[in-house]
mmCIF entry with sequence, helices, sheets and N, C-alpha, C, O atoms, coordinates in Angstrom:
data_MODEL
# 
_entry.id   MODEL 
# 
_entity.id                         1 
_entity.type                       polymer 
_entity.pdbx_number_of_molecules   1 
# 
_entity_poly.entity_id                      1 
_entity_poly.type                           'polypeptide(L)' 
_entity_poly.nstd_linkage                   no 
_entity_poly.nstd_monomer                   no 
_entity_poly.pdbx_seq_one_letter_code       
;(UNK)(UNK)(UNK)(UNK)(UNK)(UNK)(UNK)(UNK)(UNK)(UNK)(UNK)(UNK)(UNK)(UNK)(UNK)(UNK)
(UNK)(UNK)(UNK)(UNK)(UNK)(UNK)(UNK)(UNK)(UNK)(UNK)(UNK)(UNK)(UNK)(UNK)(UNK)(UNK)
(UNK)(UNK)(UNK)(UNK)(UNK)(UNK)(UNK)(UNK)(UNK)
;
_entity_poly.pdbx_seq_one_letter_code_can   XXXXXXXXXXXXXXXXXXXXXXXXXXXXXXXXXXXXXXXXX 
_entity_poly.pdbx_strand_id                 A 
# 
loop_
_entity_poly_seq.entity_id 
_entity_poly_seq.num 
_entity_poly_seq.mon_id 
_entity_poly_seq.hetero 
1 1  UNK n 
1 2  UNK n 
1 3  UNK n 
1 4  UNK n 
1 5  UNK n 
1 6  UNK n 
1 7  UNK n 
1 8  UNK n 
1 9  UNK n 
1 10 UNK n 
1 11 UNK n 
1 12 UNK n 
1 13 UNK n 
1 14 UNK n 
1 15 UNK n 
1 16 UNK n 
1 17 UNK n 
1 18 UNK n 
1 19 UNK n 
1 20 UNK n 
1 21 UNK n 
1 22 UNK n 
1 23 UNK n 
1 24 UNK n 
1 25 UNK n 
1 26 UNK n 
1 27 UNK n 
1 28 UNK n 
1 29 UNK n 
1 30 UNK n 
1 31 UNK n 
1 32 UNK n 
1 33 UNK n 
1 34 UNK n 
1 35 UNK n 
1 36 UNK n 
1 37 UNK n 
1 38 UNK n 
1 39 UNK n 
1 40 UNK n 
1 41 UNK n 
# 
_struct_asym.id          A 
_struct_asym.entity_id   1 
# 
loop_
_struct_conf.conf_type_id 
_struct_conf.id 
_struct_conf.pdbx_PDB_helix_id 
_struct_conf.beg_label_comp_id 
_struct_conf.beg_label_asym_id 
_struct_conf.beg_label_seq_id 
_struct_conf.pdbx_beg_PDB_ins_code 
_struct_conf.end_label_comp_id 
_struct_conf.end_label_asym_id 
_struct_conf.end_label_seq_id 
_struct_conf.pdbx_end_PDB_ins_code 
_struct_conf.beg_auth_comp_id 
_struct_conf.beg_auth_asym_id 
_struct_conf.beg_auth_seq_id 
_struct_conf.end_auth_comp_id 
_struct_conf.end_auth_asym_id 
_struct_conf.end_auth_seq_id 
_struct_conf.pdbx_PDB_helix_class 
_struct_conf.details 
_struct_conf.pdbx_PDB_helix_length 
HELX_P HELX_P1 AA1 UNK A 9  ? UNK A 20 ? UNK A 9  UNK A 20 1 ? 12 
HELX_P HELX_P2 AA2 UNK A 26 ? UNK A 31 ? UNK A 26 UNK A 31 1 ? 6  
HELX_P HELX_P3 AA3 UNK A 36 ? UNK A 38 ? UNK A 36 UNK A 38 5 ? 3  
# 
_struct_conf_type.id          HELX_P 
_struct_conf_type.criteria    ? 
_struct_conf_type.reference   ? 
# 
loop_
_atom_site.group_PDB 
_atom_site.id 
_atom_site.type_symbol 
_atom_site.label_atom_id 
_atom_site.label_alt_id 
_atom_site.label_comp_id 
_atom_site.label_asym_id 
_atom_site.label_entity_id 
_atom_site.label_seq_id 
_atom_site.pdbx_PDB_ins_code 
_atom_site.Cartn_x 
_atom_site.Cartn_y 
_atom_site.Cartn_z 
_atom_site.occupancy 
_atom_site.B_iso_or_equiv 
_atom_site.pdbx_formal_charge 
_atom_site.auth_seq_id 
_atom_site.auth_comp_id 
_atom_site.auth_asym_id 
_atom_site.auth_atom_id 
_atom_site.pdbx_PDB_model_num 
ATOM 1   N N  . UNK A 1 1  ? 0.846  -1.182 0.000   1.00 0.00 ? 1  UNK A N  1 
ATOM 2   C CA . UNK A 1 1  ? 0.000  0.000  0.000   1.00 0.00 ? 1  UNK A CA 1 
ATOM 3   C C  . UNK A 1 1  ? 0.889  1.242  0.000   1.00 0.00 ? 1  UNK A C  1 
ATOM 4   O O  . UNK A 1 1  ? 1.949  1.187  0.622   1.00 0.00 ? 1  UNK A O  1 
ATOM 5   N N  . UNK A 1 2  ? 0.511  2.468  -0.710  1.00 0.00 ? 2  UNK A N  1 
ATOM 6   C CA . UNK A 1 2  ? 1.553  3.638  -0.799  1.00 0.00 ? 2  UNK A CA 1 
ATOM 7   C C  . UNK A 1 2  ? 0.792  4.731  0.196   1.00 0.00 ? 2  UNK A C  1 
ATOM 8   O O  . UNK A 1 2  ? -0.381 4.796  0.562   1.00 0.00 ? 2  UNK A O  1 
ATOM 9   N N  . UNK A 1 3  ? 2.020  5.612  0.500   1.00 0.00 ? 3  UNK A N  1 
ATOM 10  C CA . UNK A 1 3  ? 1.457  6.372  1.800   1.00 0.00 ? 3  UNK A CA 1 
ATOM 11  C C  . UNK A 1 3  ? 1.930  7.219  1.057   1.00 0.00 ? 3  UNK A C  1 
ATOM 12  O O  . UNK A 1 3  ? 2.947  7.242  0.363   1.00 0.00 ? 3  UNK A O  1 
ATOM 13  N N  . UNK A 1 4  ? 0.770  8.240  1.324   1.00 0.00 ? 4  UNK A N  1 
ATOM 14  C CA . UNK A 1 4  ? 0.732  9.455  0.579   1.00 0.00 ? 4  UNK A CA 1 
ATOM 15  C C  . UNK A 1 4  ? 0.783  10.336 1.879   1.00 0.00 ? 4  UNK A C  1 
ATOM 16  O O  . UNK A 1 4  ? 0.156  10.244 2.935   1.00 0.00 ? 4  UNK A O  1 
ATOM 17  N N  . UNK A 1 5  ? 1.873  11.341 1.389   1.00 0.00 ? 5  UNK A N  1 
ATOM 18  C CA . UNK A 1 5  ? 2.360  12.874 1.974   1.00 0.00 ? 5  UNK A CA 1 
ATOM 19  C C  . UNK A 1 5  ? 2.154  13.790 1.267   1.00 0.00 ? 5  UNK A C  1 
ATOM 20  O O  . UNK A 1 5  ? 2.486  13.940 0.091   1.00 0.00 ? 5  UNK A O  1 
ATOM 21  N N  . UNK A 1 6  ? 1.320  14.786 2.267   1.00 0.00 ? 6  UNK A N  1 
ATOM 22  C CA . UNK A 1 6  ? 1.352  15.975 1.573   1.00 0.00 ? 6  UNK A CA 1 
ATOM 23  C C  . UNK A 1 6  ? 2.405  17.067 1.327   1.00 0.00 ? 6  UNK A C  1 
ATOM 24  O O  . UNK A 1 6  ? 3.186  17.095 2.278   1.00 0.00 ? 6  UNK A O  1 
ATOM 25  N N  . UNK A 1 7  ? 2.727  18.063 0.291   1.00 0.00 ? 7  UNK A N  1 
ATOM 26  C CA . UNK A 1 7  ? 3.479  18.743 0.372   1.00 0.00 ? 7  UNK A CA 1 
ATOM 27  C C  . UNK A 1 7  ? 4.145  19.692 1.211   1.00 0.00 ? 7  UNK A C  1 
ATOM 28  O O  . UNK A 1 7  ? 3.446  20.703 1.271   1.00 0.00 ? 7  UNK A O  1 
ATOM 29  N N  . UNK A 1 8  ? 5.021  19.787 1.774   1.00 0.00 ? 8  UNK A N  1 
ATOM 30  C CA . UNK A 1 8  ? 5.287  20.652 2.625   1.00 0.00 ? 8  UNK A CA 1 
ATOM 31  C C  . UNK A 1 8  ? 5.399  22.210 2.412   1.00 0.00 ? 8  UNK A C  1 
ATOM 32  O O  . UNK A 1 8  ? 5.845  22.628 1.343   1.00 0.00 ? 8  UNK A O  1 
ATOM 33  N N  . UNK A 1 9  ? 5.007  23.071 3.399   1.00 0.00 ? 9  UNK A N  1 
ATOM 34  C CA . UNK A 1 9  ? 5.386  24.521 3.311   1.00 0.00 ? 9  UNK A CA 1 
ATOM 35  C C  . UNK A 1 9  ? 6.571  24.667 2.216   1.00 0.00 ? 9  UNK A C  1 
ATOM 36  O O  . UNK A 1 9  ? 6.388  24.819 1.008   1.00 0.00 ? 9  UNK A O  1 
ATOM 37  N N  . UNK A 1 10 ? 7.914  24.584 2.924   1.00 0.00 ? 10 UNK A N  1 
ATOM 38  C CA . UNK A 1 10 ? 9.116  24.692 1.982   1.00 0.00 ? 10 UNK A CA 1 
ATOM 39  C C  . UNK A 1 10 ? 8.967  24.115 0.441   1.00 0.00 ? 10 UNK A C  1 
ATOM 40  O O  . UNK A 1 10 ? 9.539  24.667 -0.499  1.00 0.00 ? 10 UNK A O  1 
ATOM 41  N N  . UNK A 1 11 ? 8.311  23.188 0.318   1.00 0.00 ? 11 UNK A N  1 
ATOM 42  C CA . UNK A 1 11 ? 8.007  22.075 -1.076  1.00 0.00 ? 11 UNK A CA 1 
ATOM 43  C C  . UNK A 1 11 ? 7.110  22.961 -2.131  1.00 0.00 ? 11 UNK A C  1 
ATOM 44  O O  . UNK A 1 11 ? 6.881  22.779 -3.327  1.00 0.00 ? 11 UNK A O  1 
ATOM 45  N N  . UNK A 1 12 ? 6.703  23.958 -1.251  1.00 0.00 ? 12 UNK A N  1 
ATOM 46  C CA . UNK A 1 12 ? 5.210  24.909 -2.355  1.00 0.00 ? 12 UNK A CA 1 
ATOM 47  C C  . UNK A 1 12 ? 6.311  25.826 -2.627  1.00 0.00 ? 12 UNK A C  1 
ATOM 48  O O  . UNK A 1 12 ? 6.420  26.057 -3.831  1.00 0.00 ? 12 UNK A O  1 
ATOM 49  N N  . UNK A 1 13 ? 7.164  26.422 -1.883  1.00 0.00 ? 13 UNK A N  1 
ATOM 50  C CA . UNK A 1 13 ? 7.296  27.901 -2.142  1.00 0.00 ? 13 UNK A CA 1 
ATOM 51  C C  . UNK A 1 13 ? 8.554  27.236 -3.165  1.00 0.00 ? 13 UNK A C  1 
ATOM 52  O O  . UNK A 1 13 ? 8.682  27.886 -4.202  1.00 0.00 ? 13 UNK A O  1 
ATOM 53  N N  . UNK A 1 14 ? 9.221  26.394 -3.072  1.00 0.00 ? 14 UNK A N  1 
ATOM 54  C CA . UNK A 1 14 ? 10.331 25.344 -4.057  1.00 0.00 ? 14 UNK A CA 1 
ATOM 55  C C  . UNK A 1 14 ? 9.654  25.452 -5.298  1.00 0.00 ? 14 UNK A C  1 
ATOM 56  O O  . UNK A 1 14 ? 10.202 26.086 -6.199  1.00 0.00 ? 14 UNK A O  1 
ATOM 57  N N  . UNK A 1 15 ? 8.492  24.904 -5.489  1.00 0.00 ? 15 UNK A N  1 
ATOM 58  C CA . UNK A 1 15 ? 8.001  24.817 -6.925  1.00 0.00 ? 15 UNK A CA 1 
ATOM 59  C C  . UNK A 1 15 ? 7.553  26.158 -7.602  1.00 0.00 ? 15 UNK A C  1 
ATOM 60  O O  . UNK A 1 15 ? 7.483  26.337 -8.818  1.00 0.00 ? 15 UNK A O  1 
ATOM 61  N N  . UNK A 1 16 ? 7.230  27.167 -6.521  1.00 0.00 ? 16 UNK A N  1 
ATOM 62  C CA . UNK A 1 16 ? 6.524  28.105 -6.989  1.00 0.00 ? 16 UNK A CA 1 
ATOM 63  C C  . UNK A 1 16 ? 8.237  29.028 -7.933  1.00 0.00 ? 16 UNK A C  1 
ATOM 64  O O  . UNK A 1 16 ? 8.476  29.565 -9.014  1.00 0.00 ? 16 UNK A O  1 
ATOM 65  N N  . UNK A 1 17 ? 8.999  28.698 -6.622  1.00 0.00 ? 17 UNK A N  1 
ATOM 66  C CA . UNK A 1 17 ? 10.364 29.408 -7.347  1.00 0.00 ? 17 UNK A CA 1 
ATOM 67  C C  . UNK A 1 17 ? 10.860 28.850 -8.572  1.00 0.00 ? 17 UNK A C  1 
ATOM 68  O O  . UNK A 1 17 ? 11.249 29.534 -9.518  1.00 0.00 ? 17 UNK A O  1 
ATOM 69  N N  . UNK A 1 18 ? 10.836 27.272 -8.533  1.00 0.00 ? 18 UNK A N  1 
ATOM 70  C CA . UNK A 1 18 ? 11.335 26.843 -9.818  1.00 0.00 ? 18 UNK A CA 1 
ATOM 71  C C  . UNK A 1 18 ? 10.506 26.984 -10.928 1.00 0.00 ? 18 UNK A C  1 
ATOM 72  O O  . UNK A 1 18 ? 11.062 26.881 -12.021 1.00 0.00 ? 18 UNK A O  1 
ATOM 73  N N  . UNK A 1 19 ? 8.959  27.256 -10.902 1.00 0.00 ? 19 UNK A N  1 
ATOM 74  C CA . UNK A 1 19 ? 8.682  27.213 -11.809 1.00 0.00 ? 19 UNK A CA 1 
ATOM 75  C C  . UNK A 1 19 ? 8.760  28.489 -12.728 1.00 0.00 ? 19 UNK A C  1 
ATOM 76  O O  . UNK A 1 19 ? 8.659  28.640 -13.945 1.00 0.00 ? 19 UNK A O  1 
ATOM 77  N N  . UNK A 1 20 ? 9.011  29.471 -11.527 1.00 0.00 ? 20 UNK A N  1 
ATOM 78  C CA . UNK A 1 20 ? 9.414  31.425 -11.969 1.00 0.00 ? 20 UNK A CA 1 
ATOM 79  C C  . UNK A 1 20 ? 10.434 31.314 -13.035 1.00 0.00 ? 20 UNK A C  1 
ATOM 80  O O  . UNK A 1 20 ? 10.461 31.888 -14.123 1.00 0.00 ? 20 UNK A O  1 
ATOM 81  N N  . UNK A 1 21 ? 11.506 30.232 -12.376 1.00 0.00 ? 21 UNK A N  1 
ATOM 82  C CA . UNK A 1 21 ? 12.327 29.987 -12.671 1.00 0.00 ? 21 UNK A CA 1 
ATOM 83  C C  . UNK A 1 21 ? 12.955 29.397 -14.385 1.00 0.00 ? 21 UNK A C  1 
ATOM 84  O O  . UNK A 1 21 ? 14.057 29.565 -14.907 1.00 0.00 ? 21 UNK A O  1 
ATOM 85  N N  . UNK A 1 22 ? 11.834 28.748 -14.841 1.00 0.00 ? 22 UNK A N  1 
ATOM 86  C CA . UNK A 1 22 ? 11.426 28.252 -16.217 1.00 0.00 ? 22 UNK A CA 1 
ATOM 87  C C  . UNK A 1 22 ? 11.670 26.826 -15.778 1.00 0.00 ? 22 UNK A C  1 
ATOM 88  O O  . UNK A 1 22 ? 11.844 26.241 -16.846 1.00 0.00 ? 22 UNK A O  1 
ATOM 89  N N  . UNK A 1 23 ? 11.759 26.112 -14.995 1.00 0.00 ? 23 UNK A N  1 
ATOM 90  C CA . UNK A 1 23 ? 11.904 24.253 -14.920 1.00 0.00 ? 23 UNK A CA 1 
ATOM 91  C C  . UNK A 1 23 ? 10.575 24.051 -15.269 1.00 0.00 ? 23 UNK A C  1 
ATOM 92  O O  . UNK A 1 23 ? 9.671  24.886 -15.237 1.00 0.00 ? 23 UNK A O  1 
ATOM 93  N N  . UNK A 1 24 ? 10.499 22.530 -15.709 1.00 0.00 ? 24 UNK A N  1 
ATOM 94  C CA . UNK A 1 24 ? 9.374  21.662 -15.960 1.00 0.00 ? 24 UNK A CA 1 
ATOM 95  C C  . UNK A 1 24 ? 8.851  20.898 -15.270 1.00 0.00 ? 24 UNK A C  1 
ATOM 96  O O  . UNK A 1 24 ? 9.843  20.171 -15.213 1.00 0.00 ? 24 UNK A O  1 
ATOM 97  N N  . UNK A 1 25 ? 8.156  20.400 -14.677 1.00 0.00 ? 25 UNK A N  1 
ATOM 98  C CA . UNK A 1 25 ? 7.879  19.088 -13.842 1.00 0.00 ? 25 UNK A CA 1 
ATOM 99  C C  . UNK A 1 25 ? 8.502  18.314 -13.381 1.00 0.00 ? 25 UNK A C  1 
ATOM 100 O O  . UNK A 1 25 ? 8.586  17.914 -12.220 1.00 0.00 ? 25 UNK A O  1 
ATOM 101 N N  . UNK A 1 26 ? 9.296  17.875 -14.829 1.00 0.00 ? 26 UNK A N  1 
ATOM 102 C CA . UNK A 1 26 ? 10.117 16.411 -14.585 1.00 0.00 ? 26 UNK A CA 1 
ATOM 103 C C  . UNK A 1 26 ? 11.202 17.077 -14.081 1.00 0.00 ? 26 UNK A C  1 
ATOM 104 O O  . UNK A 1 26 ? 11.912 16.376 -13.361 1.00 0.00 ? 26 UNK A O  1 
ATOM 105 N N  . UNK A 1 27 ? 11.580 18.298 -14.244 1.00 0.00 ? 27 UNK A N  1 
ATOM 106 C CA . UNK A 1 27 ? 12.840 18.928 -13.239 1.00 0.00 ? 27 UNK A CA 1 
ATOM 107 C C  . UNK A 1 27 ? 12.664 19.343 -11.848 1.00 0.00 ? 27 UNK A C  1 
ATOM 108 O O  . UNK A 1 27 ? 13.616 19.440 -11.073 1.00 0.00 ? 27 UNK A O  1 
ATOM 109 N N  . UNK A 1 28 ? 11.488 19.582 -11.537 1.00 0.00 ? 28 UNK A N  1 
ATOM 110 C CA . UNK A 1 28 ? 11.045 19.890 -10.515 1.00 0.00 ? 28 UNK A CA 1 
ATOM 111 C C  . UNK A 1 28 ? 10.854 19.111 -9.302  1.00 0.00 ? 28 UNK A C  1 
ATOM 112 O O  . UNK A 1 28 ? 11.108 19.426 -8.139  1.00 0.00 ? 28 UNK A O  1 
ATOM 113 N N  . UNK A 1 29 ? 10.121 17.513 -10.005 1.00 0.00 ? 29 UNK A N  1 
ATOM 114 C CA . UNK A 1 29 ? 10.046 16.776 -9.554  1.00 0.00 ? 29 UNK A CA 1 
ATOM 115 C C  . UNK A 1 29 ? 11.053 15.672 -9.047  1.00 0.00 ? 29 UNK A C  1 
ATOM 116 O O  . UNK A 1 29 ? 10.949 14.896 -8.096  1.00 0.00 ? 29 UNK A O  1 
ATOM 117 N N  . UNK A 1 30 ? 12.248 15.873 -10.150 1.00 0.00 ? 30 UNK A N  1 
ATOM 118 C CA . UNK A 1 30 ? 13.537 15.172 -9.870  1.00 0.00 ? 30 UNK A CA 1 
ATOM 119 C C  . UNK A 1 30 ? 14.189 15.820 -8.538  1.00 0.00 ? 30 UNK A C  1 
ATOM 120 O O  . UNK A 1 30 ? 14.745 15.227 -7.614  1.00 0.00 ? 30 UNK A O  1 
ATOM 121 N N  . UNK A 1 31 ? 13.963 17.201 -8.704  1.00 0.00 ? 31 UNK A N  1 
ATOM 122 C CA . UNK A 1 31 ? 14.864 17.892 -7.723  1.00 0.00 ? 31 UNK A CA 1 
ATOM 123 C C  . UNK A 1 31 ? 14.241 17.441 -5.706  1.00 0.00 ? 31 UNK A C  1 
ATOM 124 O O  . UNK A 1 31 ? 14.847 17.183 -4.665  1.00 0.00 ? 31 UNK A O  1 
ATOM 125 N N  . UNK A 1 32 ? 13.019 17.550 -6.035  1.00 0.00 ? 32 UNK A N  1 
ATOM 126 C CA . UNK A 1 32 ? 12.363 17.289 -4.457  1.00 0.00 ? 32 UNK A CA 1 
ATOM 127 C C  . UNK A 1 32 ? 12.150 15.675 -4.274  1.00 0.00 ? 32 UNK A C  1 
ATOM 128 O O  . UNK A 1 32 ? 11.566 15.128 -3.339  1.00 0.00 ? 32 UNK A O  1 
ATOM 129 N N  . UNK A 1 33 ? 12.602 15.222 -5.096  1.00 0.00 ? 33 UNK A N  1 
ATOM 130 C CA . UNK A 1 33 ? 12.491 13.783 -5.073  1.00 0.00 ? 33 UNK A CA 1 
ATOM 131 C C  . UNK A 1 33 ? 11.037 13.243 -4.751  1.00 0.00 ? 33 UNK A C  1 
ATOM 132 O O  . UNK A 1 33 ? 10.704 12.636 -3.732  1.00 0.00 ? 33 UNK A O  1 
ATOM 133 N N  . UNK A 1 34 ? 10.158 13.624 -5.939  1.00 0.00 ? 34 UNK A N  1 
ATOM 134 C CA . UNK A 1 34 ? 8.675  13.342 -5.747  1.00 0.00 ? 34 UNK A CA 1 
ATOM 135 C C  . UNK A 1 34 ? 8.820  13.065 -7.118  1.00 0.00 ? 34 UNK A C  1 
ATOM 136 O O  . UNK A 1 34 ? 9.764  13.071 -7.908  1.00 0.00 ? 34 UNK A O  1 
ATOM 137 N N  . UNK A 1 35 ? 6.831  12.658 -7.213  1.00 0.00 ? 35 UNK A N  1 
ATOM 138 C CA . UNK A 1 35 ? 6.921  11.967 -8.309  1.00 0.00 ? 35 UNK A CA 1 
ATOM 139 C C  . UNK A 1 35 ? 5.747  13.229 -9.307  1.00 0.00 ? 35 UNK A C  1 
ATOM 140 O O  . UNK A 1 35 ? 4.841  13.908 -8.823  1.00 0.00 ? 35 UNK A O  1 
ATOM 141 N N  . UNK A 1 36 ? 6.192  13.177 -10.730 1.00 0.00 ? 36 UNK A N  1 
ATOM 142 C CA . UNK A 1 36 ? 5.926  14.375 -11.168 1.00 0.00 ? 36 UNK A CA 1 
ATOM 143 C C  . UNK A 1 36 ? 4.375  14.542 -11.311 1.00 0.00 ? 36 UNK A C  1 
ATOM 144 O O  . UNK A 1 36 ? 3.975  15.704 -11.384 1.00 0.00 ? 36 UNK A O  1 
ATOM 145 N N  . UNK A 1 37 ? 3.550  13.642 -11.354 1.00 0.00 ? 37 UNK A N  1 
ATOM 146 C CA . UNK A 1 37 ? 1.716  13.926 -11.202 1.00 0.00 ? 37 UNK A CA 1 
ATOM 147 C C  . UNK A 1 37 ? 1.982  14.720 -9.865  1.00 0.00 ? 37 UNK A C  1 
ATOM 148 O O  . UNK A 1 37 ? 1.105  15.578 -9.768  1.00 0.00 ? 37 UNK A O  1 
ATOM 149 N N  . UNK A 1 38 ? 3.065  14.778 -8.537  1.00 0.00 ? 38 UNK A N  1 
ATOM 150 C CA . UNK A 1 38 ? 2.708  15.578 -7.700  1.00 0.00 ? 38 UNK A CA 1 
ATOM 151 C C  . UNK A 1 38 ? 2.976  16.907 -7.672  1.00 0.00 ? 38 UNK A C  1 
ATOM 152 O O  . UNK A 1 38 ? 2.569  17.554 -6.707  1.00 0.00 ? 38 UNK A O  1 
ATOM 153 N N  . UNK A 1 39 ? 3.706  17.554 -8.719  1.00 0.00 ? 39 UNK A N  1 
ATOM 154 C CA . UNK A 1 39 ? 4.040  18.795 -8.536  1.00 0.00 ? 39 UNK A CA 1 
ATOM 155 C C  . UNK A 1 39 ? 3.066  19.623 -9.824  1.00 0.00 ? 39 UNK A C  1 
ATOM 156 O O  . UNK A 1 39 ? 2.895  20.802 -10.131 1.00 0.00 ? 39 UNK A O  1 
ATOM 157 N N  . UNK A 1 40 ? 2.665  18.562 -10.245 1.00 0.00 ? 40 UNK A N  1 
ATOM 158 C CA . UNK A 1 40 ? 1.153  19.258 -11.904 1.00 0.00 ? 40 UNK A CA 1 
ATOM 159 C C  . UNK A 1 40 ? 0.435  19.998 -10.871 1.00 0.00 ? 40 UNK A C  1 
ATOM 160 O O  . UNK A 1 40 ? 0.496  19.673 -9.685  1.00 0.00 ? 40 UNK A O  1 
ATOM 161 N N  . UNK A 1 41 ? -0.411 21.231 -11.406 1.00 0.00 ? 41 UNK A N  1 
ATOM 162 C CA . UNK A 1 41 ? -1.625 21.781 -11.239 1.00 0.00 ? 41 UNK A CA 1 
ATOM 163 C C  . UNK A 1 41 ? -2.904 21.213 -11.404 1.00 0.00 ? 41 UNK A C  1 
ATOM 164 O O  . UNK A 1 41 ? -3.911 21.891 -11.200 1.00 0.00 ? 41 UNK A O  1 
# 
């Protein structure tokens, strides 16, 4: 069974920067070590 975590404080304001930033998902997602359906809108 998979246990799902929610994102953390630091983990939102991470994506919000990388995505200012121009990264993609799959960069985004590599970087926080999640899986990339979790960092989509």
């Amino acid at each position: 069974m998979n246990t799902y975590t929610q994102l953390t404080e630091q983990e939102r304001y991470q994506i919000y920067a990388l995505k200012q930033a121009g990264r993609n998902n799959n960069e985004i997602a590599a970087f926080l070590g999640r899986h990339k359906s979790t960092i989509s809108q």
